[in-house]
C-alpha positions, -999 to 999 in steps of 0.1 A, spaced: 850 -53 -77 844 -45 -115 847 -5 -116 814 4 -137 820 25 -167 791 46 -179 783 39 -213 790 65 -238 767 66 -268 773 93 -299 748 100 -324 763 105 -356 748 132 -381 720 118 -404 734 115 -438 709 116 -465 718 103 -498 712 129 -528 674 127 -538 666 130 -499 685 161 -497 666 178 -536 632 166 -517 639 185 -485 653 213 -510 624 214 -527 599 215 -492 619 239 -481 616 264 -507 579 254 -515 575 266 -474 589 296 -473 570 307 -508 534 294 -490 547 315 -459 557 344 -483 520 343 -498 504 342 -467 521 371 -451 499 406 -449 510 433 -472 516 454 -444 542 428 -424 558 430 -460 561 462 -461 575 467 -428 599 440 -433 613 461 -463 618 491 -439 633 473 -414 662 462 -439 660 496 -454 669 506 -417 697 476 -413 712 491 -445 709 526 -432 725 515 -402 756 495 -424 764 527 -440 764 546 -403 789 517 -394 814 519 -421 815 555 -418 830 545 -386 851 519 -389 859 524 -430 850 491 -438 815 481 -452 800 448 -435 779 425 -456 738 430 -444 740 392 -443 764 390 -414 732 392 -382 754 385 -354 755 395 -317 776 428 -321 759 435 -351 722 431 -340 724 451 -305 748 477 -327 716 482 -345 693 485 -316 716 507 -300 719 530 -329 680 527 -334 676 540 -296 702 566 -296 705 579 -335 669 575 -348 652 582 -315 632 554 -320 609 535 -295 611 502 -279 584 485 -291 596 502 -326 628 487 -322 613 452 -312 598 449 -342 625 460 -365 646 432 -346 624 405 -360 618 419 -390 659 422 -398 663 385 -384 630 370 -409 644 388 -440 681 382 -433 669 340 -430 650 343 -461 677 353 -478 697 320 -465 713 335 -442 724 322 -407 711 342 -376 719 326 -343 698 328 -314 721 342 -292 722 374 -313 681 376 -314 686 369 -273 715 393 -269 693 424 -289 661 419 -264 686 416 -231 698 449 -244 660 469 -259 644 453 -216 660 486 -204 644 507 -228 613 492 -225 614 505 -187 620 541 -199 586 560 -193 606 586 -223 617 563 -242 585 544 -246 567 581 -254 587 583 -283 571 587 -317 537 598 -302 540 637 -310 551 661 -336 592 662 -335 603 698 -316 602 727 -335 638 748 -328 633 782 -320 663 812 -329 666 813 -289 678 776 -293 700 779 -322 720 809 -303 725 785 -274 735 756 -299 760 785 -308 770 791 -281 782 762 -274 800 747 -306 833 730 -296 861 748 -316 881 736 -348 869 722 -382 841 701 -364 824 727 -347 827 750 -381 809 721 -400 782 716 -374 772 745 -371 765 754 -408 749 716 -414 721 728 -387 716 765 -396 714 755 -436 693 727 -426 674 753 -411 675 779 -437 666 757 -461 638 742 -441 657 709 -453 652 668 -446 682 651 -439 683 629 -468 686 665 -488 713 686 -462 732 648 -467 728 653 -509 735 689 -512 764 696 -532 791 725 -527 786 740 -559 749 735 -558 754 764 -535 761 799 -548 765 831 -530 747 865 -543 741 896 -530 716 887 -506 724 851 -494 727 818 -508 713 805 -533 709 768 -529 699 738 -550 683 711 -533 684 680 -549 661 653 -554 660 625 -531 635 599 -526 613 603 -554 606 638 -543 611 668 -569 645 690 -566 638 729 -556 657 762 -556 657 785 -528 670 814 -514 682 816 -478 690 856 -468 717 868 -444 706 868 -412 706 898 -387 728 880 -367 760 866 -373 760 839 -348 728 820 -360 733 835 -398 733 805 -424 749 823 -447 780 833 -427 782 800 -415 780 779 -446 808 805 -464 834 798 -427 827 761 -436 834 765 -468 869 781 -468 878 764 -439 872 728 -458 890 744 -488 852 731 -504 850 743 -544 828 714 -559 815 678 -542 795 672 -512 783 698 -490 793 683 -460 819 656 -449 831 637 -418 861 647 -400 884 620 -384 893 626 -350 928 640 -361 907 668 -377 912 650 -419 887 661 -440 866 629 -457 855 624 -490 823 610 -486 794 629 -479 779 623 -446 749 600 -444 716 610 -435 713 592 -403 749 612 -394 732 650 -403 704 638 -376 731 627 -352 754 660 -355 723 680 -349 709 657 -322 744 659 -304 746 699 -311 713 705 -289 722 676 -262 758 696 -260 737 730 -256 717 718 -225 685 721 -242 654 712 -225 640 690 -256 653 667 -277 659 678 -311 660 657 -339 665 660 -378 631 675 -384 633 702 -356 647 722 -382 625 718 -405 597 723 -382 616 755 -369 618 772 -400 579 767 -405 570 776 -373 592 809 -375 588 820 -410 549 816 -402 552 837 -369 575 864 -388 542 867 -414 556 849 -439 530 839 -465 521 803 -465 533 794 -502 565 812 -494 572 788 -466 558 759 -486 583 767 -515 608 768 -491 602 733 -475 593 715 -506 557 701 -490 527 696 -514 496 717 -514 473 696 -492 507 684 -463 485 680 -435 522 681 -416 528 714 -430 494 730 -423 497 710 -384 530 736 -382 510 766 -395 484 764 -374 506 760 -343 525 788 -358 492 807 -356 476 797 -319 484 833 -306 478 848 -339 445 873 -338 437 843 -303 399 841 -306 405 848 -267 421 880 -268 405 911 -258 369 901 -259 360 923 -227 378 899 -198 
């Protein structure tokens, strides 16, 4: 008997000869720029913060590792990376992070770059989880939490010693003092920051198109949540004369050069109040809100706090904190004959 052999056919690749290949070129590009032109404003506009986001989250990562990856390199490590870092650093939601996945994957392709599918599949296998998260899935629905002093003494309290704790612990009491976003705690510069008889006076600089502003941030009464004591232990303790504010500290306890990142000041202060045992989650802006909030419930007059903070006139988020500021303030409840 004949043994039967299957038969064993191979496609070769199509090879096109050189005007074939310019056509296809040419449809190629003349799709994507008909696609380009059909695409709402406001899908273009989010697909510029999501790589504003993937670039944000590049600089978070060669912090890290000390070596700078291109954006154009969407892999599987890279891609759930990112939606890790989007869950755990920026707090973000699922369906949040969902969308910055495909938004990172479109604009990475139009710029010729190569994005397998097992990346886009490996990202969603690792945001399903989230998705189940009943907190998770709140996320972005409210205000952030305002920090109260009672918080920042337990934050205290529980700084881990050496240079880390020291620089920690200023970052989030100057971000409060200053009522301060973290794009401006990550810009501030060491001899932007000057010590007078009263405090500090600090320069804040300008960052994302909005103006600089000097203010004044006072001792405090108590040493433990005081700003101003905090900022000055820093300060010797980095040997800090001129440069950035504040820098990243290897785990050996060596001083960087670099200043630290926005996305890092958010994560230091995030990890501070998770290390505390606080009952919310704090994020960059609880400080910001907490020095509102306080300043407003210590009868502090309203353009004092908004010179402080840096918000325009008619910052329907600033007057949102006022007004919760003021809920028990003369309560149109209270002592009307109950």
């Amino acid at each position: 008997m004949t043994d039967l052999v299957p038969c064993q056919s191979t496609t070769a690749p199509v090879v096109y000869d050189p005007a074939t290949l310019a056509v296809l070129a040419a449809m190629e590009q003349a799709a994507e720029e008909h696609l380009d032109a059909i695409r709402p404003h406001n899908t273009k506009r989010g697909y510029a913060n999501d790589w504003a986001l993937w670039a944000e989250f590049h600089d978070w990562l060669a912090e890290r590792t000390g070596h700078t990856l291109p954006l154009t390199a969407v892999t599987k490590g890279t891609l759930v990376g990112f939606v890790v870092w989007l869950d755990t650093i920026k707090l973000a939601a699922p369906n949040s992070i969902d969308r910055r996945i495909t938004g990172v994957t479109v604009t990475a392709r139009a710029q010729g770059a190569e994005v397998p599918k097992a990346a886009t599949v490996a990202a969603r296998q690792a945001l399903k989880p989230l998705k189940a998260d009943p907190e998770r899935v709140a996320r972005g629905r409210g205000k952030a939490a305002a920090v109260t002093p009672e918080q920042l003494r337990q934050m205290h309290a529980a700084v881990p010693a050496g240079l880390a704790g020291l620089r920690d612990r200023a970052l989030w009491l100057l971000t409060f003092g200053i009522a301060g976003r973290s794009a401006e705690v990550a810009a501030l510069r060491a001899e932007g920051i000057t010590l007078v008889s009263r405090g500090l006076d600090v320069h804040v600089p300008a960052v994302k198109g909005r103006p600089p502003r000097d203010v004044v941030v006072a001792y405090g009464k108590h040493p433990d949540t005081c700003p101003v004591r905090a900022w000055l232990t820093w300060k010797a303790a980095a040997g800090l004369t001129a440069g950035p504010a504040f820098l990243p500290i290897s785990v050996h306890g060596a001083v960087g050069t670099d200043p630290l990142s926005p996305a890092a000041c958010r994560e230091i202060i995030a990890r501070s109040a998770e290390r505390a045992g606080l009952s919310v989650r704090l994020t960059g802006h609880s400080m910001r809100a907490g020095f509102i909030t306080t300043s407003r419930q210590a009868g502090r007059r309203e353009e004092k706090i908004r010179a402080q903070s840096g918000h325009a006139a008619n910052s329907p988020v600033f007057w949102g904190y006022i007004q919760e500021a003021d809920r028990w303030s003369d309560a149109a409840s209270e002592d009307i004959g109950l």
